[in-house]
C-alpha positions as CSV (number, residue, x, y, z in Angstrom):
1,X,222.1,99.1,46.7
2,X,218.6,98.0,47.5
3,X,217.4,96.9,50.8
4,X,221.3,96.3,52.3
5,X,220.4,94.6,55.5
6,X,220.3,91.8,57.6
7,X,217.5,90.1,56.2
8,X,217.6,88.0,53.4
9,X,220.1,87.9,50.1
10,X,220.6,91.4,48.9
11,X,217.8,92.4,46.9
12,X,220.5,93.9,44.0
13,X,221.8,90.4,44.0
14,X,218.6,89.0,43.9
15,X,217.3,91.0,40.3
16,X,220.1,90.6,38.7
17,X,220.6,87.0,38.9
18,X,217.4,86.6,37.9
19,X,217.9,88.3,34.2
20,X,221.5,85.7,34.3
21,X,219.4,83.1,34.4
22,X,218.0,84.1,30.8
23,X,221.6,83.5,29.9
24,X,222.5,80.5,31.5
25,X,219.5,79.0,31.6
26,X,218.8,76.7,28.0
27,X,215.1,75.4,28.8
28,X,212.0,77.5,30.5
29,X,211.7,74.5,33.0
30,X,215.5,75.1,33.8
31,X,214.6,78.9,34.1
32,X,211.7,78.7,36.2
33,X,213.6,76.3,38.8
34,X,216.3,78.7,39.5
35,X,213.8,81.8,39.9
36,X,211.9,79.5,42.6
37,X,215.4,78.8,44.3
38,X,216.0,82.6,43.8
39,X,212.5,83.7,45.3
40,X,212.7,81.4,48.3
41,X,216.5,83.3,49.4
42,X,214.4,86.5,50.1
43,X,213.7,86.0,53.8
44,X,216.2,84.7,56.2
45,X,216.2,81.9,57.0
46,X,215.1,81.5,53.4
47,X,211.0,80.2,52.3
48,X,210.6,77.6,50.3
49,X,208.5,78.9,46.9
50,X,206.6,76.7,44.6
51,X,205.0,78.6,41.0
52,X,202.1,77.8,40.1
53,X,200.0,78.2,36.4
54,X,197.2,76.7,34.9
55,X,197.5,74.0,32.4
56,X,193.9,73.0,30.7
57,X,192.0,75.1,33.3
58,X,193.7,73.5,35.9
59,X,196.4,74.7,38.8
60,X,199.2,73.2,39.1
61,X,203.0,73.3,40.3
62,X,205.3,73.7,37.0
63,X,208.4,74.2,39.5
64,X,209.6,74.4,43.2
65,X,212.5,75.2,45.3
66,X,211.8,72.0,47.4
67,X,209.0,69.4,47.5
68,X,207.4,71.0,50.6
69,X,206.3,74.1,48.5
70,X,205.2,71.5,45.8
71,X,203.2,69.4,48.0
72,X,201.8,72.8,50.2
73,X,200.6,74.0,46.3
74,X,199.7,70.6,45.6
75,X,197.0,70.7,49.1
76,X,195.1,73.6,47.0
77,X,194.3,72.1,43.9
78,X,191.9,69.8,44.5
79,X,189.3,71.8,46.2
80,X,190.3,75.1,44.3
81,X,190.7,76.7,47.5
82,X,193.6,78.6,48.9
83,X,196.4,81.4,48.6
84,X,198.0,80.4,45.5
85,X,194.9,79.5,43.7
86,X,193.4,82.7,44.6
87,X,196.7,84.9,43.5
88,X,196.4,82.9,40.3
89,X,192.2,83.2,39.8
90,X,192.6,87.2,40.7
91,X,195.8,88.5,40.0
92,X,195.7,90.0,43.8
93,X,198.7,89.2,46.6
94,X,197.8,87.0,48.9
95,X,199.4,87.0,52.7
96,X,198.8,84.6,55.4
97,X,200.5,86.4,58.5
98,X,199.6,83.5,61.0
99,X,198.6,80.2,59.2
100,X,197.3,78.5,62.7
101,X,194.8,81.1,63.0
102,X,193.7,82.9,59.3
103,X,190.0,82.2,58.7
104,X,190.1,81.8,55.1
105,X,190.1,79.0,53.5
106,X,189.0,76.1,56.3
107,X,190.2,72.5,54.3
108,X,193.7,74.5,53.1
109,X,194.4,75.5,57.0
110,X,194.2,72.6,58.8
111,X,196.3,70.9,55.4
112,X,198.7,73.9,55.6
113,X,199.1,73.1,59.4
114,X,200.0,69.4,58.8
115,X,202.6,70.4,56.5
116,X,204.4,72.9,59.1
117,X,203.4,76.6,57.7
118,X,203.4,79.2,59.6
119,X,202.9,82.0,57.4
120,X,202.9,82.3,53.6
121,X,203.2,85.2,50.6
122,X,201.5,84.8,46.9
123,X,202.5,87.2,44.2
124,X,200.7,86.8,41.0
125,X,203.1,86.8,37.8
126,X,201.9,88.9,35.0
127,X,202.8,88.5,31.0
128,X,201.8,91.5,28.5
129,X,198.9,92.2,31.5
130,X,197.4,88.8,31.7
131,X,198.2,86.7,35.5
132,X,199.7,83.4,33.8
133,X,201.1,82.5,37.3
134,X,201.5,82.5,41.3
135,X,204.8,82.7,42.8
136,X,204.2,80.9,46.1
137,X,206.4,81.6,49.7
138,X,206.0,79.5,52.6
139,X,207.7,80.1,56.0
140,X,208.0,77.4,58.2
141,X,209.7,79.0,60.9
142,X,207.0,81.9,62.0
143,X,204.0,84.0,61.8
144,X,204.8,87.4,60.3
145,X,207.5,86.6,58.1
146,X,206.7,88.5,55.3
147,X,206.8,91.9,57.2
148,X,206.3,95.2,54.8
149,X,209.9,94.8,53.8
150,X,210.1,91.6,52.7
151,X,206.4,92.1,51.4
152,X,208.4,94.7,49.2
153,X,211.1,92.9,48.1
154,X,209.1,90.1,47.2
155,X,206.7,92.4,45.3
156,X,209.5,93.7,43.7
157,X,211.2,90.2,43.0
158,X,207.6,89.3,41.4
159,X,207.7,92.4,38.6
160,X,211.4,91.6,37.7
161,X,210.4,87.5,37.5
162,X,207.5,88.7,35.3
163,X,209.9,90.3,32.6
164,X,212.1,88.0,32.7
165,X,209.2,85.5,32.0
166,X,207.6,87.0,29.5
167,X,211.4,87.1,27.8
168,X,211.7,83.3,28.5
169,X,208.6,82.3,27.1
170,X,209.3,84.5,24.0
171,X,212.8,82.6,23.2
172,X,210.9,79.1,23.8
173,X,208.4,80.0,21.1
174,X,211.2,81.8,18.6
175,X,213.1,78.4,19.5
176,X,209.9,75.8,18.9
177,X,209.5,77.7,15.5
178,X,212.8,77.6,14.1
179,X,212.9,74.0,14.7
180,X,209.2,73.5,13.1
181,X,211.0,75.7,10.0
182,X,213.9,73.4,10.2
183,X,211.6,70.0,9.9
184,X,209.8,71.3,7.7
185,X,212.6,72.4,5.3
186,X,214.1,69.2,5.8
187,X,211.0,67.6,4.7
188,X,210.5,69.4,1.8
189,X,214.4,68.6,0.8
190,X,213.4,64.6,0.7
191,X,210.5,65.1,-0.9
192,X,211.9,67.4,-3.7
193,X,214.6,64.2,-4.0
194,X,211.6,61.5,-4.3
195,X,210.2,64.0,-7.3
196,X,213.3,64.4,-9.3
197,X,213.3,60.6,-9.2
198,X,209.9,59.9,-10.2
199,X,210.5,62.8,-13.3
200,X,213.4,60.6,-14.5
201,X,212.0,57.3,-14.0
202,X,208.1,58.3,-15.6
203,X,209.8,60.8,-17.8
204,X,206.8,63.3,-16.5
205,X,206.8,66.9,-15.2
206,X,207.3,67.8,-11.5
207,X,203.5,68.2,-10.7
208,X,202.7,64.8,-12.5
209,X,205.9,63.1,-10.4
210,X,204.3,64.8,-7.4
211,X,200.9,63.5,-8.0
212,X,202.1,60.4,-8.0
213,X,203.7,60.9,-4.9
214,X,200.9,62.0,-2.6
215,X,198.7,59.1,-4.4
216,X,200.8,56.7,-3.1
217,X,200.8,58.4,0.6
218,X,197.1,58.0,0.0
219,X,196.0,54.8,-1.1
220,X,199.0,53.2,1.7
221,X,198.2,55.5,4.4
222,X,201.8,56.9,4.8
223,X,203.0,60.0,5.6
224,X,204.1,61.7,2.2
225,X,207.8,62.4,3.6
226,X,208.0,58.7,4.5
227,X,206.8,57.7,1.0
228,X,209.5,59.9,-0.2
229,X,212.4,58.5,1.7
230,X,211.8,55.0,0.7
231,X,212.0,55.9,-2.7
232,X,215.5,58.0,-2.6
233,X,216.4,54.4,-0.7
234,X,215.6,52.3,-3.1
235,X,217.5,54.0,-5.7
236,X,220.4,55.2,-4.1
237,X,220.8,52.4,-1.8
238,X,221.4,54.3,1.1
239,X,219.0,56.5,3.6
240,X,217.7,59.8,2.2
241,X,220.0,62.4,3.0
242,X,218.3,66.0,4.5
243,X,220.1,69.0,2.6
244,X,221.2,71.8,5.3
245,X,218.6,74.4,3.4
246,X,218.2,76.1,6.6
247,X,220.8,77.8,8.9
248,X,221.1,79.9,11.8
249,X,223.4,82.9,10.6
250,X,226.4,84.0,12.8
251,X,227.9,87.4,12.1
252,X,230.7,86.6,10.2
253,X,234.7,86.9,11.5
254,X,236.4,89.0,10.3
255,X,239.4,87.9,7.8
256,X,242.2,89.5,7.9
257,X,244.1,88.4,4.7
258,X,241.2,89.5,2.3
């Protein structure tokens, strides 16, 4: 069992409920709101973490584990000064043993004081080698909360969010594909409809019928699938109806009377 003590969730605990979440946790946003609630139970009395990435060249807060992380992040952005921002620009930890009296970053300090921090931790999070992240801890209790062992376990915490990450983002893309696949299928199911009508009615071949088609898309500046669906409409009285070409496979159960 790692780091059984006192201090904090236990670390075991910790790691493993962070690959759960990959389970239980449907959406990336979901995801990434647990692992902050997660990071933030690593100290006792526990931090409160915010995660920071950049979005169009810009820092921000995707997620927190309460709004005072968000709004401490939030303090940084503007100027482009401060931990987070740095763990992000650098891919380097960041600590901030006494917040009151660190001499970096002047215009975050005094901000940082307002808000109530007394020290804070930055991890960068890393995907196949490249920093796409800053997990953020803020203690608002006391200086020196992030001794070397909770340094460590936070460290640690940071490598097993990373993977998990990385895993996360992968099943978001596989996810935004197959549904692009499944549109797109779909699409090409009323289309292929509109074209069997058109052959029939012009009595021409499919590329003729489908000249026709994209024509008319053309010259009325409409999309060629909505073209397409008023057509199976007109004839069939009814809305077009999207075949189910496409399918996620299950492995099959087993029968037991075959």
């Amino acid at each position: 069992m790692i780091d059984d003590g006192p201090e904090g969730r236990d670390l075991t605990e910790l790691l493993g409920a962070v690959h759960n979440l990959l389970l239980d946790a449907p959406q990336v946003e979901e995801f990434l709101t647990e692992l902050a609630k997660l990071a933030a139970a690593l100290v006792e009395p526990p931090a409160s973490c915010g995660i920071t990435t950049s979005y169009d060249g810009r820092p921000r807060t995707v997620v927190s584990s309460d709004p005072r992380a968000a709004e401490v992040d939030e303090g940084q952005y503007a100027g482009g000064w401060g931990p987070c921002v740095h763990s992000l620009a650098t891919g380097e930890v960041v600590e901030v043993t006494d917040q009151e009296s660190d001499p970096r970053w002047p215009e975050y300090r005094v901000h940082a004081v307002a808000l109530g921090v007394r020290s804070s931790l930055s991890l960068p999070l890393t995907v196949n080698g490249d920093v796409v992240g800053a997990m953020n801890l803020y203690d608002f209790d006391r200086p020196g909360a992030f001794d070397e062992r909770n340094r460590r376990r936070a460290e640690t915490f940071a490598v097993q969010a990373s993977t998990a990450l990385t895993l996360a983002l992968r099943q978001a893309r596989d996810a935004e594909l197959t549904g692009q696949l499944e549109q797109a299928l779909a699409t090409r199911s009323v289309i292929d409809q509109a074209v069997g009508i058109l052959m029939a009615q012009q009595r021409c071949t499919a590329d003729q019928a489908f000249a026709l088609l994209r024509a008319h898309s053309q010259n009325n500046n409409l999309k060629l699938r909505t073209v397409a669906e008023r057509i199976v409409a007109k004839v069939s009285g009814r809305p077009a109806v999207q075949s189910a070409t496409f399918r996620r496979y299950a492995t099959p159960a087993l029968d037991d009377s075959a």
